[in-house]
BANUSE-914869 format. One record per atom (N, C-alpha, C, O, CB): x, y, z. Coordinates in steps of 0.2 Angstrom, whole numbers, padded with zeros to 4 digits, always signed. Glycine has a CB too. Example, Ala and Ser with C-alpha at 12.3 -4.5 7.8 and 13.67 -1.06 7.14 Angstrom:
! residues 2
+0066-0028+0039/+0062-0022+0039/+0066-0016+0039/+0071-0017+0042/+0057-0022+0045/+0064-0011+0035/+0068-0005+0036/+0064+0000+0039/+0067+0006+0040/+0070-0003+0029/
END
This chain:
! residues 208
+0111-0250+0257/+0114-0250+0251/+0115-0257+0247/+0117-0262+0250/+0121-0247+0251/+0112-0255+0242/+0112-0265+0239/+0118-0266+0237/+0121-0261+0234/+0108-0267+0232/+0120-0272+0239/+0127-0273+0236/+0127-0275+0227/+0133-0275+0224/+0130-0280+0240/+0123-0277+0224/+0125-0278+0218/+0126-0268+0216/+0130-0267+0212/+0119-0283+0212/+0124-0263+0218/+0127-0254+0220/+0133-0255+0221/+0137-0255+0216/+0124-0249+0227/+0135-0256+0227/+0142-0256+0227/+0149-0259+0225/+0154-0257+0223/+0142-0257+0232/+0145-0265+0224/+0149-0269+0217/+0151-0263+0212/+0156-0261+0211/+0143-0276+0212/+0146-0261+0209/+0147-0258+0203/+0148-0252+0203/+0146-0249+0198/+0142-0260+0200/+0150-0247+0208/+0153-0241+0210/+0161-0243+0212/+0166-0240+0210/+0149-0237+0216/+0161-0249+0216/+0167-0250+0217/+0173-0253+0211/+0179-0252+0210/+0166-0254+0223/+0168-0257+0205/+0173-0260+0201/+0174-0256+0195/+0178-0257+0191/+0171-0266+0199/+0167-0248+0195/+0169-0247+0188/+0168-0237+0191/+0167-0233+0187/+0162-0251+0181/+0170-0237+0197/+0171-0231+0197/+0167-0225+0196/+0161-0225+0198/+0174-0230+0195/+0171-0219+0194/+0169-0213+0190/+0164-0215+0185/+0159-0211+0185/+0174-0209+0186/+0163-0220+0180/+0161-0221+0176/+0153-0221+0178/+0149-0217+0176/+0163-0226+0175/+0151-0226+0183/+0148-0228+0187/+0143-0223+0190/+0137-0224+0189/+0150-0231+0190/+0146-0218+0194/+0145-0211+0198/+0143-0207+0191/+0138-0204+0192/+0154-0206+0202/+0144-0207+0187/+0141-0202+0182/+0135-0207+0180/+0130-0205+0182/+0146-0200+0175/+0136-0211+0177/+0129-0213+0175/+0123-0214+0180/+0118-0215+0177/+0129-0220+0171/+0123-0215+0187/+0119-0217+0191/+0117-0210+0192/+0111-0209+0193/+0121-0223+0196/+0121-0205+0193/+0119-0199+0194/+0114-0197+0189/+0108-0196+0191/+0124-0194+0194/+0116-0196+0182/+0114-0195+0176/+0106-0197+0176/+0101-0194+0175/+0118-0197+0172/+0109-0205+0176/+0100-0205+0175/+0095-0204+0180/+0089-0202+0180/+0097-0212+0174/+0098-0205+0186/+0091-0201+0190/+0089-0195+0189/+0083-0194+0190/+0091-0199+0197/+0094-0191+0187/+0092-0183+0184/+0088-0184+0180/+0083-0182+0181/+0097-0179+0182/+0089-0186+0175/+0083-0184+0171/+0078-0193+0170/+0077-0197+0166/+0087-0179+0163/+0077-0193+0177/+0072-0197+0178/+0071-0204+0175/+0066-0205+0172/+0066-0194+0177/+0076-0207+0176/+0076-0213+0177/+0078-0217+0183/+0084-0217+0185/+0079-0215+0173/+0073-0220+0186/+0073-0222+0193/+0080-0227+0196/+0079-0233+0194/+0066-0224+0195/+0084-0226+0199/+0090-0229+0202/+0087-0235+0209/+0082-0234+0213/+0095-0221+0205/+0090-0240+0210/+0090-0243+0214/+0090-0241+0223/+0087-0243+0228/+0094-0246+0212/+0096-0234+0223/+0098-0229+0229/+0094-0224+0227/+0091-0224+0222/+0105-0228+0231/+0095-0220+0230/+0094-0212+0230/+0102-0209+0228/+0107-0210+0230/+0093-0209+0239/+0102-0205+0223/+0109-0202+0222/+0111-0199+0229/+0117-0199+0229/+0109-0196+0216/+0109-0196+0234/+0113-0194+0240/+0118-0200+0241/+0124-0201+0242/+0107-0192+0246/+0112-0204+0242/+0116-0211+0244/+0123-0215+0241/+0128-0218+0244/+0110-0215+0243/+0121-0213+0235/+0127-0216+0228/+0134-0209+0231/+0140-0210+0233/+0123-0214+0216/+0131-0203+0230/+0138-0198+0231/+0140-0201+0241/+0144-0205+0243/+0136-0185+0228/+0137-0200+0244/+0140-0204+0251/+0145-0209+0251/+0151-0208+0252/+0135-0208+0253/+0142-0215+0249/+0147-0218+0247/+0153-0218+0244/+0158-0220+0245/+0146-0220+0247/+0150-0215+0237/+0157-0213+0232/+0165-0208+0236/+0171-0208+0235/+0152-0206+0226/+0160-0204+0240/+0164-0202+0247/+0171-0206+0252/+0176-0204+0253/+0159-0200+0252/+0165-0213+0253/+0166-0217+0258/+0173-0221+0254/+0177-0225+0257/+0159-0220+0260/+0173-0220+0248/+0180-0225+0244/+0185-0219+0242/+0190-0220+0239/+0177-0231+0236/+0181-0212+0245/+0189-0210+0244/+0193-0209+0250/+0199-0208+0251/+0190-0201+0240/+0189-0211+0254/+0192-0210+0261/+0196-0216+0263/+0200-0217+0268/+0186-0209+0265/+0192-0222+0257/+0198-0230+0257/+0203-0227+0253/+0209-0229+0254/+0195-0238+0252/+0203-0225+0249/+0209-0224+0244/+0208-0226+0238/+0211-0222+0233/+0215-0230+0246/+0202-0231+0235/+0199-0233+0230/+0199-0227+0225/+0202-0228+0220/+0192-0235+0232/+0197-0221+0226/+0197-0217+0221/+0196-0210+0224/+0195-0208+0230/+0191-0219+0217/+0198-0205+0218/+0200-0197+0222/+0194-0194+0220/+0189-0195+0217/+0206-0192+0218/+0196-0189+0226/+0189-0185+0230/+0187-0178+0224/+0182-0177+0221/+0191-0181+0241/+0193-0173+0221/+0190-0172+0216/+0189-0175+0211/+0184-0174+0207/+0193-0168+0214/+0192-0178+0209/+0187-0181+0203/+0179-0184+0204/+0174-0183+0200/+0191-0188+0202/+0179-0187+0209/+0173-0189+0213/+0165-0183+0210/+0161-0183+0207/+0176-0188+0223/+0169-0178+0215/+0166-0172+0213/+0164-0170+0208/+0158-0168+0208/+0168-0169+0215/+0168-0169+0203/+0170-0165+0199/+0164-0172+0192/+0160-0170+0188/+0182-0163+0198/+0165-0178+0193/+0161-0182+0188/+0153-0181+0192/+0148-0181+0188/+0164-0190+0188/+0152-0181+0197/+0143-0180+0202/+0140-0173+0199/+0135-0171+0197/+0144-0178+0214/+0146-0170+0200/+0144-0161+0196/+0141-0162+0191/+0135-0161+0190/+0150-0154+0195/+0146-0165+0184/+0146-0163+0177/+0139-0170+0176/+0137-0169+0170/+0155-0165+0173/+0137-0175+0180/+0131-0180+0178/+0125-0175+0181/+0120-0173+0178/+0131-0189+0182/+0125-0173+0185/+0123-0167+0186/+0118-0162+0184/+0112-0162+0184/+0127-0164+0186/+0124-0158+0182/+0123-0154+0176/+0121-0155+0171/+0116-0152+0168/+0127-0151+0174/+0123-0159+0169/+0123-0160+0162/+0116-0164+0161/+0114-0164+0155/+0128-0164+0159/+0112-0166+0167/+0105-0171+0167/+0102-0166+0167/+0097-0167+0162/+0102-0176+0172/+0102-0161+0170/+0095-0155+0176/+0097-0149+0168/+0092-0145+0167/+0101-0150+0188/+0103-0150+0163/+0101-0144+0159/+0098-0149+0152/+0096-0146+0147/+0108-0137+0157/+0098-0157+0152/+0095-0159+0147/+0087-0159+0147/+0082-0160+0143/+0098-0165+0146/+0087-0159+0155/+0080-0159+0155/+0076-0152+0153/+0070-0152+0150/+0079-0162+0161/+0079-0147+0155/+0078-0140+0155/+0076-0138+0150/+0071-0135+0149/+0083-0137+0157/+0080-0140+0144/+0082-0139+0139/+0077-0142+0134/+0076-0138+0129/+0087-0141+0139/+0074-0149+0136/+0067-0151+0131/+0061-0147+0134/+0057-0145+0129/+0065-0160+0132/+0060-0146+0139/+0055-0143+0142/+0054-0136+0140/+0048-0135+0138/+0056-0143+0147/+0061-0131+0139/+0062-0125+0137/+0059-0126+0129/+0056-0121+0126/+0070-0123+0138/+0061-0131+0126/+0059-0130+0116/+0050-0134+0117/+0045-0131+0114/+0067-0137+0108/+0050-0139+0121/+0042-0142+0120/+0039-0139+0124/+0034-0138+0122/+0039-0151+0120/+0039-0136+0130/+0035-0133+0134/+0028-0129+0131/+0022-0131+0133/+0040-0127+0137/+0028-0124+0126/+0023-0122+0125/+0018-0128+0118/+0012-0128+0116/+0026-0115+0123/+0022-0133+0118/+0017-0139+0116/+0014-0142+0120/+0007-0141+0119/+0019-0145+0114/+0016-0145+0126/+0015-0146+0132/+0007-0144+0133/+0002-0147+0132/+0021-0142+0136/+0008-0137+0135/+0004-0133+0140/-0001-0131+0133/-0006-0128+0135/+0008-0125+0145/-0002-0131+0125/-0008-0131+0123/-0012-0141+0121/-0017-0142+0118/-0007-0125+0117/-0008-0145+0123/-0008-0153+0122/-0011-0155+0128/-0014-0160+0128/-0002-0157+0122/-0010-0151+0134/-0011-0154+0143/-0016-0156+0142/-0020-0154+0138/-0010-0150+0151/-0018-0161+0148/-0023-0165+0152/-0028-0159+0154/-0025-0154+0157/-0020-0170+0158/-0035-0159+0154/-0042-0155+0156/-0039-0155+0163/-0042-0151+0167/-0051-0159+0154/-0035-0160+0166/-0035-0158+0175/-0031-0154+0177/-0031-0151+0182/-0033-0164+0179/-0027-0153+0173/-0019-0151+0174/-0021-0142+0175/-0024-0138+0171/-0013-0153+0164/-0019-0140+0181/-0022-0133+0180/-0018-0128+0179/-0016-0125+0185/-0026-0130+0186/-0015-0125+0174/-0009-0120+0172/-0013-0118+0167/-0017-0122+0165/+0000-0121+0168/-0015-0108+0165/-0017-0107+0161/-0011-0105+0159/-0007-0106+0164/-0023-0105+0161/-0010-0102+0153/-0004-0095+0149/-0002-0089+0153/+0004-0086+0153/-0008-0091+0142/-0009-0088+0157/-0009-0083+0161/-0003-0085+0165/+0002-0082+0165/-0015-0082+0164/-0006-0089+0171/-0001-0091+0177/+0006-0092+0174/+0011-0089+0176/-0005-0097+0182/+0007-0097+0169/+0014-0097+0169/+0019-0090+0166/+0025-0090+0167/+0016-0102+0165/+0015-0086+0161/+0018-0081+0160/+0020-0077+0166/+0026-0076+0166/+0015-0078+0158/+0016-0075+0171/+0016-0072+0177/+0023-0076+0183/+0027-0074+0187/+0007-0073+0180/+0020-0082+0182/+0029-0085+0188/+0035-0082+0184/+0039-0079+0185/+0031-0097+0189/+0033-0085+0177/+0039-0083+0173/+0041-0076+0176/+0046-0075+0180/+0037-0083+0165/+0038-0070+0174/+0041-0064+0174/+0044-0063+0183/+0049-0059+0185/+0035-0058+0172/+0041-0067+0186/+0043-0066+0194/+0049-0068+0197/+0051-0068+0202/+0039-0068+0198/+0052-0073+0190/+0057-0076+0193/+0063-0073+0191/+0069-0072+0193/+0056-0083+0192/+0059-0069+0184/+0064-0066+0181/+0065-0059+0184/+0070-0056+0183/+0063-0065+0173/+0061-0056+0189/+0061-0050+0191/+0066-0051+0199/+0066-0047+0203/+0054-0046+0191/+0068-0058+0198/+0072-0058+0206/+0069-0063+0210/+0068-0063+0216/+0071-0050+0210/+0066-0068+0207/+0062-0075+0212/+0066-0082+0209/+0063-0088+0209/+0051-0075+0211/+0074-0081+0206/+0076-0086+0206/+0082-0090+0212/+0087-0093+0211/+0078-0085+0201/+0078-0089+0219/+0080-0092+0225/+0075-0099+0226/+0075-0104+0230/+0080-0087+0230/+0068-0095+0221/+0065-0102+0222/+0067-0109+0218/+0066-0114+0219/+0057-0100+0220/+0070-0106+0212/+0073-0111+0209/+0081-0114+0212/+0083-0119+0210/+0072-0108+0202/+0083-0110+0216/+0090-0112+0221/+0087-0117+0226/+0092-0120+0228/+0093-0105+0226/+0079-0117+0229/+0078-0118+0235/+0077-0126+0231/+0079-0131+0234/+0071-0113+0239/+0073-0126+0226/+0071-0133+0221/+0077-0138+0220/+0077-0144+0219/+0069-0130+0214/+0080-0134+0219/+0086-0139+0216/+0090-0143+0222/+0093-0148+0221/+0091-0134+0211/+0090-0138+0227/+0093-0141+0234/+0087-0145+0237/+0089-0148+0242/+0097-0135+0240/+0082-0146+0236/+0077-0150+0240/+0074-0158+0237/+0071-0159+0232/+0070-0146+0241/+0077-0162+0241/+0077-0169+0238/+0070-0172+0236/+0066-0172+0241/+0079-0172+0243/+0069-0175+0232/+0065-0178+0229/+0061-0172+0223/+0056-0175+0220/+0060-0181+0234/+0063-0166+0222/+0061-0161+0217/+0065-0159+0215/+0063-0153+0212/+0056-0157+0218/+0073-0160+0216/+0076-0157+0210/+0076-0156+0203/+0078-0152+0199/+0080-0158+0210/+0074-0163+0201/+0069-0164+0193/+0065-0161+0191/+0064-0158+0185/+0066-0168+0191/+0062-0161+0197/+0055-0159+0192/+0057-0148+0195/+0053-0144+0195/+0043-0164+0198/+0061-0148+0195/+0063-0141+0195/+0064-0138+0189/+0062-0133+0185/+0069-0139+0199/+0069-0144+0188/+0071-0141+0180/+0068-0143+0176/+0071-0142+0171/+0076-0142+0178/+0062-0146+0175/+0058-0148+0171/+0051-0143+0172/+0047-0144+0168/+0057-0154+0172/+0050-0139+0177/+0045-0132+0178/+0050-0128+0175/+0048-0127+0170/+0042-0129+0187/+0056-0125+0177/+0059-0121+0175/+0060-0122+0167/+0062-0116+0164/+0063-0120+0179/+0061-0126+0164/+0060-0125+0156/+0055-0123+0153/+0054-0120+0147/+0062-0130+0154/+0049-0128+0159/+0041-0127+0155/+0039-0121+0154/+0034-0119+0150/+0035-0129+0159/+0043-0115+0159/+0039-0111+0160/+0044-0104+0156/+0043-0098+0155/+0037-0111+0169/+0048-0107+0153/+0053-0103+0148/+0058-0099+0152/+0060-0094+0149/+0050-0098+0143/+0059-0100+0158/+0063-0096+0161/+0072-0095+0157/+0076-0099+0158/+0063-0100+0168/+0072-0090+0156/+0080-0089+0152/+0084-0093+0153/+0083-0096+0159/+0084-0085+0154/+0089-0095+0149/+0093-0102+0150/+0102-0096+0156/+0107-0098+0159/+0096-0107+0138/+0099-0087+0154/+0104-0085+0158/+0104-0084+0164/+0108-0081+0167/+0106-0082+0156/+0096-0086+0166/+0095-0085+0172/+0096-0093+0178/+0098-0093+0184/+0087-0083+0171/+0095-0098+0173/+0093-0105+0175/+0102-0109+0174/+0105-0112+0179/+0085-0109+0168/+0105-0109+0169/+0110-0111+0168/+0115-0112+0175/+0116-0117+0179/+0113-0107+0163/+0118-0104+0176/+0121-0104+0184/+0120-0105+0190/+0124-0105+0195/+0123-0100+0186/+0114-0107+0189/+0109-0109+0196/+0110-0116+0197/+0111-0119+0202/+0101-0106+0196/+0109-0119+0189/+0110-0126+0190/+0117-0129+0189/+0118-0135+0189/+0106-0129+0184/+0124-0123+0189/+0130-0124+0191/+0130-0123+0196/+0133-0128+0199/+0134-0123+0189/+0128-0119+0201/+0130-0117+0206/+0127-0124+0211/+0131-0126+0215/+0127-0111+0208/+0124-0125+0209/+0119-0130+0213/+0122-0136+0211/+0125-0139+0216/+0111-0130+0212/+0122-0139+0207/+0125-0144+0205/+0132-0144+0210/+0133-0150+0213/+0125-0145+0197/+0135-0141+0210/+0142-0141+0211/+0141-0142+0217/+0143-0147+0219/+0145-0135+0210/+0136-0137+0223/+0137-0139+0232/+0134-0143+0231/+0132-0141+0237/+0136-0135+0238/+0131-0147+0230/+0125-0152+0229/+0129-0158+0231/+0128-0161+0236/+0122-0151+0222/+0134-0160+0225/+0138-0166+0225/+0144-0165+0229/+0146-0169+0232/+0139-0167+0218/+0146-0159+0228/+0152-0159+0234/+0152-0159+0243/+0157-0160+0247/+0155-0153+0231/+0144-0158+0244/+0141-0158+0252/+0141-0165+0254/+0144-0167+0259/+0132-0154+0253/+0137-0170+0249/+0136-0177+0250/+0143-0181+0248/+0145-0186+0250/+0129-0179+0247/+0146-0178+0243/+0152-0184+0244/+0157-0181+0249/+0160-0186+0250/+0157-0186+0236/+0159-0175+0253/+0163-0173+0256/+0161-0178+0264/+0164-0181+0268/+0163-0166+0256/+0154-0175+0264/+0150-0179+0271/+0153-0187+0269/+0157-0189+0274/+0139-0179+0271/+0152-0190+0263/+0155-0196+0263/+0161-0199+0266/+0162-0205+0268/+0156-0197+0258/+0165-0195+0265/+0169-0195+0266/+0173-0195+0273/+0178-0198+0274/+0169-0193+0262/+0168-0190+0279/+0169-0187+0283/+0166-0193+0288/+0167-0192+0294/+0168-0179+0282/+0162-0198+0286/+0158-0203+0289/+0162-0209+0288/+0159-0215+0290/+0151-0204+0287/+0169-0208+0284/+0173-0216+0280/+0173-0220+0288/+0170-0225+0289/+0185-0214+0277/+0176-0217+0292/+0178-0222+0299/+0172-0226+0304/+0172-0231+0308/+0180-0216+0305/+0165-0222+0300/+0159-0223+0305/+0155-0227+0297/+0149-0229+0297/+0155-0213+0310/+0158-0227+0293/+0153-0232+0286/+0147-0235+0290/+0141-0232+0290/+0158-0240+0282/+0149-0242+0293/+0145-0246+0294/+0140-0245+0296/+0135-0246+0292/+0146-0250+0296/+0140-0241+0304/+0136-0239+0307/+0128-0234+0304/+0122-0235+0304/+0141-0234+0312/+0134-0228+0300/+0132-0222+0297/+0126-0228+0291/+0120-0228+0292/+0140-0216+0293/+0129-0230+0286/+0125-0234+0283/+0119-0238+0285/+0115-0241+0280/+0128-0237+0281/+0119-0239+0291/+0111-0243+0293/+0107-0237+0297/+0101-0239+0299/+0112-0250+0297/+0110-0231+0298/+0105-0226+0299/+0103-0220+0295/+0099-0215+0296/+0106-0225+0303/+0106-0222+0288/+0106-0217+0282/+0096-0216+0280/+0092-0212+0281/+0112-0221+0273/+0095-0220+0279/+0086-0221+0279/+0082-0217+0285/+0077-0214+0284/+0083-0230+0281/+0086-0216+0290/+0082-0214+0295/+0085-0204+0296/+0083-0199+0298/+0084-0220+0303/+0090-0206+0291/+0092-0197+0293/+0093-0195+0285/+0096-0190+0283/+0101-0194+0298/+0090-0198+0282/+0088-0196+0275/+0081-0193+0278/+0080-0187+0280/+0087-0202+0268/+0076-0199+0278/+0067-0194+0280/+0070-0190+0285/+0074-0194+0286/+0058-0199+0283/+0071-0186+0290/+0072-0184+0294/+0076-0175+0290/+0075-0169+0292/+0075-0189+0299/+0080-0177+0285/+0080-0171+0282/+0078-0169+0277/+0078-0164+0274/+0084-0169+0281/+0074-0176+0275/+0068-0171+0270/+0061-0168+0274/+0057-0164+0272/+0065-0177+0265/+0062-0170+0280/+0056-0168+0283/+0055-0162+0287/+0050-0160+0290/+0053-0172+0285/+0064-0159+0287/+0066-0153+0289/+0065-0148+0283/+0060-0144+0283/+0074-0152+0291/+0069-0149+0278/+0066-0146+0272/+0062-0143+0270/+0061-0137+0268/+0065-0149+0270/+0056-0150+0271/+0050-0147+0269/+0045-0141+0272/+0041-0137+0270/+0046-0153+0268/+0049-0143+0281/+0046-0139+0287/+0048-0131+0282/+0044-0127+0282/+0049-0141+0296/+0053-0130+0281/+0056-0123+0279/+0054-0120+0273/+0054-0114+0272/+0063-0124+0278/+0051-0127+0268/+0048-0122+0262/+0039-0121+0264/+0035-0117+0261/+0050-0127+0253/+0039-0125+0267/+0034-0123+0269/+0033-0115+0274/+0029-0110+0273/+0032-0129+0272/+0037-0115+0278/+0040-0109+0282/+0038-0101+0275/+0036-0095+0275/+0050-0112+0284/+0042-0105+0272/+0045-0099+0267/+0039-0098+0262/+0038-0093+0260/+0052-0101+0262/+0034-0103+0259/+0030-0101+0256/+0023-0096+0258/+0019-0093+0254/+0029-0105+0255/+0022-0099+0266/+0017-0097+0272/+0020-0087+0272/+0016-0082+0271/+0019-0104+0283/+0026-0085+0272/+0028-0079+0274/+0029-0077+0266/+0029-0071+0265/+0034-0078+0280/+0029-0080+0260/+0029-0075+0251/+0021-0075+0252/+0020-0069+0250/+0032-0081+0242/+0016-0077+0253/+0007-0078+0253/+0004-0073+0257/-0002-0070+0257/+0004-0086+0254/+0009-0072+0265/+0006-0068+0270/+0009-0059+0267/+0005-0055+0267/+0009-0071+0279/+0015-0057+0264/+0017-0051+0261/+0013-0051+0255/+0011-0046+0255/+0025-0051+0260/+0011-0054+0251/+0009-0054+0245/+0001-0049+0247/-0002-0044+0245/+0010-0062+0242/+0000-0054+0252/-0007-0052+0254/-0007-0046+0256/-0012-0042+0254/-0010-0056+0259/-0002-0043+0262/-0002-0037+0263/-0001-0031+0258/-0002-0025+0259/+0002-0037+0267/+0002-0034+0252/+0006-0027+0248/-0003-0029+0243/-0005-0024+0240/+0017-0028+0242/-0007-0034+0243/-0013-0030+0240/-0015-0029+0242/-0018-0024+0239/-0017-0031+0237/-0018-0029+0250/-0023-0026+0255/-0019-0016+0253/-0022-0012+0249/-0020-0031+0267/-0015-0016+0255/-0011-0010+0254/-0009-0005+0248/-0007+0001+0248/-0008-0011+0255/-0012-0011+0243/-0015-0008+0237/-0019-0003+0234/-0020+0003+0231/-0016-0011+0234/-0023-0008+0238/-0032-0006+0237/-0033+0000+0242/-0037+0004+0241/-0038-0012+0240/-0029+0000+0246/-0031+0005+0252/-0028+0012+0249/-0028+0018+0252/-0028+0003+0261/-0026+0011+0243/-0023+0016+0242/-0025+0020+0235/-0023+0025+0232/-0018+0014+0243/-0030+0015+0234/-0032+0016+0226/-0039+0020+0228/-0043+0022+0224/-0034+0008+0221/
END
């Protein structure tokens, strides 16, 4: 954790916790990792420095409020976007129409699964606007999530106050270690949506 970070969570608080949140959300790159910032943000309620709902309650609302601004440009320029894109870029009208309706017919756990997987929470909400997904589908998912999201890593913060030091010089090493659980699972999960999919056309055809 750099200390000119902690300087500046510790001197200016909630303040701080919101904007460092905020801009990584909507992609402006931070010095830490936000896991890392609500951690610690944890770690000073456990000094006394500052309170743990509030804590919370400002990680949620920078949050939110980044993952639906981004959503939100995506959702109105999206269909600029996708007739403006790059010759490499491979989305036709077709394919995004088609996720779209799938997510709407009950495949918004992929967008649950996104938002909780580190290093692609952005760019979730930045597919899920592209792709026009309802703002009534996408909104609560991005409160829901936003909410355990911020409240998992600043409580953990908190729950590590006694073991800080330690905990802090092996945060690097059990950061990649859950992202690379993670990735084992969405991988898991994508290998078994492509293997059913396959079966329900094999079983299509056998029936046509």
């Amino acid at each position: 954790m750099p200390p000119g970070v902690i300087e500046y969570i510790t001197n200016h608080g909630y303040l701080a916790i919101f904007l460092l949140v905020f801009a990584q959300e909507i992609g402006i790159p931070n010095p830490v990792p936000n896991e890392l910032v609500l951690m610690f943000s944890g770690y000073l309620t456990f000094k006394g420095i500052i309170y743990l709902p509030l804590v919370i309650l400002t990680a949620m609302s920078a949050d939110f409020i980044g993952t639906v601004l981004l959503y939100t440009v995506f959702y109105f320029f999206g269909t600029y976007i996708l007739k403006h894109k790059p010759r490499w870029l491979p989305i036709s009208d077709k394919k995004v129409n088609d996720f779209s309706s799938r997510i709407s017919k009950g495949g918004q756990w992929s967008i649950y699964i996104g938002r909780f997987t580190p290093l692609v929470r952005g760019y979730t909400s930045v597919i899920t606007g592209f792709l026009r997904i309802k703002p009534v589908i996408f909104l609560p998912i991005a409160l829901i999530t936003a909410t355990a999201w911020s409240a998992a890593y600043v409580i953990a913060g908190r729950m590590l106050g006694p073991y800080w030091s330690y905990a802090g010089n092996k945060m690097g090493e059990i950061k990649f270690i859950t992202l690379i659980t993670v990735l084992i699972i969405l991988i898991i999960i994508t290998i078994r949506y492509f293997r059913k999919a396959t079966k329900r056309k094999q079983i299509k055809q056998q029936t046509l």
